[in-house]
Residue frames as qw, qx, qy, qz and C-alpha x, y, z in Angstrom:
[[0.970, -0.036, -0.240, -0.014, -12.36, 18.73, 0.59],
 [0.710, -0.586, 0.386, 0.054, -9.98, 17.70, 3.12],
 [0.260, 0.642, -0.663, -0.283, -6.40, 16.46, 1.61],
 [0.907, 0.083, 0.323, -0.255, -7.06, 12.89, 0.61],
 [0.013, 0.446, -0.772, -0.452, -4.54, 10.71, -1.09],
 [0.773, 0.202, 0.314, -0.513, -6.63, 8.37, -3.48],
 [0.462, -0.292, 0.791, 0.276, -5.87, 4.75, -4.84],
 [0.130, 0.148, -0.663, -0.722, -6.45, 3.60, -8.48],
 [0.019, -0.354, -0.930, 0.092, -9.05, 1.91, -7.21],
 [0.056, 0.578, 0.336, -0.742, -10.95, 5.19, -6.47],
 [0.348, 0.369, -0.366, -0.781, -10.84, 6.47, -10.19],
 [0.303, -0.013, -0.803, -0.512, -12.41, 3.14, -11.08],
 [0.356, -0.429, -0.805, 0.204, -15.16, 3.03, -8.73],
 [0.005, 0.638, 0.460, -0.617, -16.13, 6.71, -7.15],
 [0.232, 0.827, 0.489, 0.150, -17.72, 9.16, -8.85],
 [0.392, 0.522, -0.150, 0.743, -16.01, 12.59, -10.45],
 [0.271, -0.851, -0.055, -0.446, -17.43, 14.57, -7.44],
 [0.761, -0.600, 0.128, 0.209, -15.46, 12.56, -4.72],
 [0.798, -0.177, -0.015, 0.576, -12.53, 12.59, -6.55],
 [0.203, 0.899, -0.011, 0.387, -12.34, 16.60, -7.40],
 [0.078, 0.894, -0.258, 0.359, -8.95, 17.71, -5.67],
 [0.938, -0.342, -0.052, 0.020, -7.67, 14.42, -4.88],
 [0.060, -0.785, 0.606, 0.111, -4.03, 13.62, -4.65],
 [0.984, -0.066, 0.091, 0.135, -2.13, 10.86, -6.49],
 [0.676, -0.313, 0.516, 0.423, 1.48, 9.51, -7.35],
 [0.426, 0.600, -0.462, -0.496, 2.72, 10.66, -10.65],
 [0.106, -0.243, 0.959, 0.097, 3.39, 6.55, -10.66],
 [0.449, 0.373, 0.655, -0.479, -0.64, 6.00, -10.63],
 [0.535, 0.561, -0.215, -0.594, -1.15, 7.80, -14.48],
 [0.292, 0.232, -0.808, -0.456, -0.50, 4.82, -16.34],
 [0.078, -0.106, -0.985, 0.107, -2.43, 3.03, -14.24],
 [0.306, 0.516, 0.387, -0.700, -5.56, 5.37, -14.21],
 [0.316, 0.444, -0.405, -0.734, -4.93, 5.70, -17.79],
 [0.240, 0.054, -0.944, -0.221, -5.53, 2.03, -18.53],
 [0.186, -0.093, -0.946, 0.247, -7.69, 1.11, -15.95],
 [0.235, 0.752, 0.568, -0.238, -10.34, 3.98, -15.85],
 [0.392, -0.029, 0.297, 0.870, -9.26, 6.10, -19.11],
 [0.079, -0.740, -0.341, -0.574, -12.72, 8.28, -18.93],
 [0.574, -0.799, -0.013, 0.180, -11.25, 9.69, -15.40],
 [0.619, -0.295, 0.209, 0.698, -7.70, 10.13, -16.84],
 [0.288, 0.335, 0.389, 0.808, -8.86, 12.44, -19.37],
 [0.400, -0.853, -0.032, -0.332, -10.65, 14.90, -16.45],
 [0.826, -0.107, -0.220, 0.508, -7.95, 14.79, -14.80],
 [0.194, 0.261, -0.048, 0.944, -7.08, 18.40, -15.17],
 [0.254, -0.374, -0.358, -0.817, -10.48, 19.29, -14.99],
 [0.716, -0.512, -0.471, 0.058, -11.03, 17.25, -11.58],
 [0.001, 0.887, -0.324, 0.327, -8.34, 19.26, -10.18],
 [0.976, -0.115, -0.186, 0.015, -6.29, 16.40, -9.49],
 [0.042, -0.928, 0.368, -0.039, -2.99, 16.98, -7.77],
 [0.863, 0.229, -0.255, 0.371, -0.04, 14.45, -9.31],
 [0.245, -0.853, 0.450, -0.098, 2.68, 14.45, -6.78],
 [0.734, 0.304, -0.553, 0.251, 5.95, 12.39, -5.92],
 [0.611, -0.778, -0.143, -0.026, 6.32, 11.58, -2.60],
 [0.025, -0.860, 0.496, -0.120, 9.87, 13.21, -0.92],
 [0.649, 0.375, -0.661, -0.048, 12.59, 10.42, -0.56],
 [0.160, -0.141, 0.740, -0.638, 12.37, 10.43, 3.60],
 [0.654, 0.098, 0.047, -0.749, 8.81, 9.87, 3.07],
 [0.802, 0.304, -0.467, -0.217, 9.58, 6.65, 0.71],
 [0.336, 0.298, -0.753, 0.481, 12.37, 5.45, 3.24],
 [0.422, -0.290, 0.504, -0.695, 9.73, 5.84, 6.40],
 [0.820, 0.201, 0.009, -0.536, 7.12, 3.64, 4.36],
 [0.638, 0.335, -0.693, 0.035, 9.92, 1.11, 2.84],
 [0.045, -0.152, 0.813, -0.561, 10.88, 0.49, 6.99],
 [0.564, -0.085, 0.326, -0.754, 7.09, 0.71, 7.83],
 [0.875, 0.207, -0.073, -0.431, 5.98, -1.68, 5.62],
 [0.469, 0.468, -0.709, 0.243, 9.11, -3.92, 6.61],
 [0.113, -0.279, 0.616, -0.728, 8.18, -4.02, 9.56],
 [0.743, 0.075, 0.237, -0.621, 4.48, -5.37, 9.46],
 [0.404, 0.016, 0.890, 0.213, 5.97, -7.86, 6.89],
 [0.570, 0.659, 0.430, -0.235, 4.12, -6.62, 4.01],
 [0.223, 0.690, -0.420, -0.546, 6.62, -4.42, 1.56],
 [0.210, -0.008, 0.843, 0.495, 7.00, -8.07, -0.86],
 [0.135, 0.672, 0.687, -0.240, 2.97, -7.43, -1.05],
 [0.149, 0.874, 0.168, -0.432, 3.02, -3.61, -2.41],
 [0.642, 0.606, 0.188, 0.430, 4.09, -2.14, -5.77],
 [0.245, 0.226, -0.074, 0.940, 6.07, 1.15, -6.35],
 [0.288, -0.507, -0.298, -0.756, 2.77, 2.70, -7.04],
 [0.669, -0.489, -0.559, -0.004, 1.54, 1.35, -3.41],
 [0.619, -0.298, -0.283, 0.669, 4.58, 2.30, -1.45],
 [0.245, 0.105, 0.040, 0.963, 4.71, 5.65, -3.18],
 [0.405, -0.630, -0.414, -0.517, 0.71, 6.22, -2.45],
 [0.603, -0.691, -0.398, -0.021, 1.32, 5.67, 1.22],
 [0.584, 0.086, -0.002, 0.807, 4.53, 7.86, 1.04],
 [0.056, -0.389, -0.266, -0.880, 2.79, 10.69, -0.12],
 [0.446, -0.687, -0.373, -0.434, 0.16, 10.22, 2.52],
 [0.654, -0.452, -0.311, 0.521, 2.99, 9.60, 5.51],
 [0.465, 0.036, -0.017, 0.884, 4.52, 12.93, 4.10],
 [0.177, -0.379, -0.129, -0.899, 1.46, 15.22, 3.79],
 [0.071, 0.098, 0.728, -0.674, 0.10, 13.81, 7.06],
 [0.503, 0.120, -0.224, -0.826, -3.49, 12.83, 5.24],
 [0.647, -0.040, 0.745, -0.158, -5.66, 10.06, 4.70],
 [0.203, 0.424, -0.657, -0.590, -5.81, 7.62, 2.01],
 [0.728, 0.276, 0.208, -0.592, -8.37, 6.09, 0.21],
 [0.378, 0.417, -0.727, -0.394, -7.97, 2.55, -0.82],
 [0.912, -0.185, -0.041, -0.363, -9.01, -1.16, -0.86],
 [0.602, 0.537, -0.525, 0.270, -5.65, -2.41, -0.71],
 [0.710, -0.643, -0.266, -0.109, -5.12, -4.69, 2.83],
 [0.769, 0.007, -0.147, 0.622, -1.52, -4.82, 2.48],
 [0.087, 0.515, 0.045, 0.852, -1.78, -0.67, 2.17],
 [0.518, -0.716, -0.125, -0.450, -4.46, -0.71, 4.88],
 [0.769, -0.525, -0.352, 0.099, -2.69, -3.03, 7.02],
 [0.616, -0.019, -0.124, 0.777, 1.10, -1.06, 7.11],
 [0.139, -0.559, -0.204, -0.791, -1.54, 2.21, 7.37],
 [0.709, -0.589, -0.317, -0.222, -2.92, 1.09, 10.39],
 [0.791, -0.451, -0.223, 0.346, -0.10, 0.03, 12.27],
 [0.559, 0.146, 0.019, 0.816, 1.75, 3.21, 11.45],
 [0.011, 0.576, 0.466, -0.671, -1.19, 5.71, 12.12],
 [0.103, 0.100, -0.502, -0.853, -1.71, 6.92, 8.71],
 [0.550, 0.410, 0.369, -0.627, -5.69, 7.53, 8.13],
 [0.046, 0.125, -0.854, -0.504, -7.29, 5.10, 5.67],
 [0.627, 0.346, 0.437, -0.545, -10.62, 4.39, 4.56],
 [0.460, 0.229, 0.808, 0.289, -12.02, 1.87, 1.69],
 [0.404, 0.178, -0.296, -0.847, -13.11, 2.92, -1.46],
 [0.774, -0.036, -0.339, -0.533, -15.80, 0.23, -1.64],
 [0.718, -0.207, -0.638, 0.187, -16.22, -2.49, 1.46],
 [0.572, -0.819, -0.040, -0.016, -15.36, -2.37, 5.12],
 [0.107, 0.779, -0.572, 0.234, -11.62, -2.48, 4.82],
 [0.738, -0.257, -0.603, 0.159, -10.03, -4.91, 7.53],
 [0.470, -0.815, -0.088, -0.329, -10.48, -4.67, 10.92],
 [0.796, -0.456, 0.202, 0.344, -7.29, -5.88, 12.94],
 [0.109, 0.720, -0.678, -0.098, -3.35, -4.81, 12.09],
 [0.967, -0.174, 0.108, 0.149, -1.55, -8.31, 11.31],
 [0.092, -0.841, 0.503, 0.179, 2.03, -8.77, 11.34],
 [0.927, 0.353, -0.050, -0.118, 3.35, -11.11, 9.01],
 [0.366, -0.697, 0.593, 0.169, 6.49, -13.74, 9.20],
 [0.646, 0.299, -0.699, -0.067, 8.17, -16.61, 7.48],
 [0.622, -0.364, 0.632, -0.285, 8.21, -19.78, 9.25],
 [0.276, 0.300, -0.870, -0.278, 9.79, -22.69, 8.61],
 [0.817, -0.121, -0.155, -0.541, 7.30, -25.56, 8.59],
 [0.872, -0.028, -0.488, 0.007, 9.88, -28.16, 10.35],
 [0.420, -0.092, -0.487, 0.761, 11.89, -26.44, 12.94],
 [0.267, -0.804, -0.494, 0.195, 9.90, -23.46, 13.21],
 [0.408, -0.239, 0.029, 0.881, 12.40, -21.15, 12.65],
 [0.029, -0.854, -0.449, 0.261, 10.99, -17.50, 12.55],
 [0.350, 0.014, 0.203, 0.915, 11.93, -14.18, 9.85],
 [0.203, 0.698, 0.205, -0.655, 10.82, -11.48, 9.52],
 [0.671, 0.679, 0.292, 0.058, 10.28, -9.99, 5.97],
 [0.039, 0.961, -0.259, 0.093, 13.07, -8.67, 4.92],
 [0.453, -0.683, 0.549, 0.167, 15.77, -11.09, 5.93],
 [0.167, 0.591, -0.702, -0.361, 16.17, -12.95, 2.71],
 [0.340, 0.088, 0.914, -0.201, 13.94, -15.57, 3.12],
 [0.431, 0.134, -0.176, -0.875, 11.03, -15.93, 0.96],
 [0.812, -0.002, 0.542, -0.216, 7.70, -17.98, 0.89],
 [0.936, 0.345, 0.006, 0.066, 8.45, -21.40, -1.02],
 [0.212, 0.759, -0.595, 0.158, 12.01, -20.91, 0.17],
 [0.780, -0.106, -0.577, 0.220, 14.21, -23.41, 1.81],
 [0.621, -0.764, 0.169, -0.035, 14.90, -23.31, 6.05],
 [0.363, 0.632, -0.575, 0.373, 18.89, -22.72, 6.11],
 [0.553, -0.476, 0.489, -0.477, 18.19, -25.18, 9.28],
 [0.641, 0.044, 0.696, -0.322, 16.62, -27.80, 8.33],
 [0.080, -0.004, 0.842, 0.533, 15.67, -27.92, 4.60],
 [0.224, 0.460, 0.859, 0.020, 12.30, -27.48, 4.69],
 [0.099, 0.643, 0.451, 0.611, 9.71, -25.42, 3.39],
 [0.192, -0.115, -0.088, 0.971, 9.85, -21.84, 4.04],
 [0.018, -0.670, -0.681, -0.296, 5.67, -20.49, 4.06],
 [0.180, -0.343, -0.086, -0.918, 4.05, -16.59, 4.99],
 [0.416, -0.502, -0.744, 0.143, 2.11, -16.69, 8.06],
 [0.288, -0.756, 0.097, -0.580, 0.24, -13.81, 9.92],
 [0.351, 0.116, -0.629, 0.684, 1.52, -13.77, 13.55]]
């Protein structure tokens, strides 16, 4: 098997055979453990490789996913799945759009563990809903905030 980085979604949904010699996040085990705890206890036995992704790796992905307007959207466990796949130059297996979309627009291979995935990259801003004013993610704005213009609501919009 090709390296493959695989979301939590995967242990609760494929079968042991797909996931023999996957790669996750050491951040993922609590969540495997809860969420599909007859896969967390083959774990060894799947040959599962538990990594941490390098701290460039975490930085590329924090920017990346800045950038698209998604990082308020993703967890640790998210950021550090698509870390690990920016750093070992692999693809990653998830249903996650926010994961698919900051995958896409960065080149990182993804594929769905169950559906079609989405089909377009979106980039995502704040906009104020009375002037119009325009952030990006990341500048301190947030939706249901107030417009430091105007006063009004402050809403998430794809671009």
């Amino acid at each position: 098997m090709d390296d493959i980085v695989i979301d939590t979604a995967g242990f609760i949904h494929w079968p042991h055979d797909r996931l023999r010699g996957c790669i996750i996040s050491v951040l993922q085990l609590p969540e495997i453990e809860k969420h599909a705890p007859n896969n967390f206890v083959l774990l060894d036995q799947l040959d599962v490789r538990v990594k941490s992704p390098e701290p460039d790796s975490l930085d590329a992905v924090l920017r990346m996913a800045s950038t698209t307007g998604d990082l308020g959207g993703l967890s640790k466990v998210d950021l550090e799945v698509l870390a690990l796949g920016h750093q070992m130059d692999c693809e990653i297996a998830t249903d996650d759009h926010r994961m698919q979309n900051v995958a896409s627009a960065n080149g990182i291979n993804w594929m769905p563990v169950s559906g079609a995935g989405i089909s377009k990259t979106w980039l995502w801003r704040y906009i104020c809903q009375g002037c119009k004013k325009e952030w990006s993610k990341g500048q301190g704005i947030l939706d249901g905030g107030v417009c430091d213009v105007c006063g009004s609501d402050v809403r998430l919009l794809k671009k």
